[in-house]
C-alpha positions as CSV (number, residue, x, y, z in Angstrom):
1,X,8.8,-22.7,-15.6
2,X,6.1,-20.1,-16.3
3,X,3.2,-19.6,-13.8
4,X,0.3,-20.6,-14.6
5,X,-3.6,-18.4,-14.8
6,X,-6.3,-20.6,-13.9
7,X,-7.2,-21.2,-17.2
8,X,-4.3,-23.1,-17.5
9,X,-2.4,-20.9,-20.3
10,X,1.1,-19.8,-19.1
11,X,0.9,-16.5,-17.6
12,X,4.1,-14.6,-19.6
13,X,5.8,-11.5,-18.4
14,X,4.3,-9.8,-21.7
15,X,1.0,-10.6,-20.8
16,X,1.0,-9.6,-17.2
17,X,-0.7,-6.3,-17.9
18,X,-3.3,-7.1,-20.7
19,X,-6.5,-8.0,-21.1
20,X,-9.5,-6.4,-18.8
21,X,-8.1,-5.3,-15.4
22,X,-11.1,-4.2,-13.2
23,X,-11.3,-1.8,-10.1
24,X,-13.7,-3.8,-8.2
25,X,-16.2,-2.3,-5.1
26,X,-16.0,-4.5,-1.8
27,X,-19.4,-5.0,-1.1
28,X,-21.2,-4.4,2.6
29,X,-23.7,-5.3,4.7
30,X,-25.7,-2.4,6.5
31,X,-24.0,-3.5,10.0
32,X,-21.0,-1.9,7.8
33,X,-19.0,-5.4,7.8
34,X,-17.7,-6.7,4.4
35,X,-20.2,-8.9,2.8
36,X,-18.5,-12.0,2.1
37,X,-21.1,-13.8,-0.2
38,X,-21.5,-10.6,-2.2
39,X,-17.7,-10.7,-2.8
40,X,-17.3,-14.4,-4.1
41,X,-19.8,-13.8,-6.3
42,X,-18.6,-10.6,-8.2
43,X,-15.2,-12.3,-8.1
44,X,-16.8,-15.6,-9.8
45,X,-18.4,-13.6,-11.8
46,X,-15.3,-11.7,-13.3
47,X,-13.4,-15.1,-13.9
48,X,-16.6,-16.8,-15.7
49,X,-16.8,-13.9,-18.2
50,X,-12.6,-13.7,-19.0
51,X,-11.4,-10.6,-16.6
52,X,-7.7,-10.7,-16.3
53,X,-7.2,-9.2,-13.4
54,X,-8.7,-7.7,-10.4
55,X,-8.1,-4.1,-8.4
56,X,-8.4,-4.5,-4.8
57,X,-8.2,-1.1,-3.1
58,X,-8.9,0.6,-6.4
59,X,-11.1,3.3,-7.4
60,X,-14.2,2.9,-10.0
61,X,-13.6,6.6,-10.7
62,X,-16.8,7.6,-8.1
63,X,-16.0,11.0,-6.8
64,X,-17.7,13.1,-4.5
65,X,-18.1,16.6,-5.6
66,X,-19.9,17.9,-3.0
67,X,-18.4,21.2,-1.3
């Protein structure tokens, strides 16, 4: 049997990598902890407008270029 998105369609091998895949930011509080609230909501926010997947650890393509 075929897993299942929470949409309910069947998630199939074909469609693992389609759709919008997003790099997401963790957010933070100033005491430098991850805030939590913050991150539900960007997450919610993602699966309410059809986001495929999520990128934990990824990069949003910010670079430095400082010396």
């Amino acid at each position: 049997m075929a897993p299942y998105h929470p949409t309910g369609f069947p998630v199939l091998a074909v469609d693992m990598f389609s759709g919008s895949l997003v790099a997401i930011v963790t957010p933070m509080l100033a005491n430098g902890e991850i805030d939590r609230a913050a991150w539900l909501r960007l997450l919610d926010f993602h699966l309410e407008n059809g986001t495929t997947g999520i990128i934990v650890g990824g990069t949003t393509g910010a670079h430095d270029h400082g010396p």
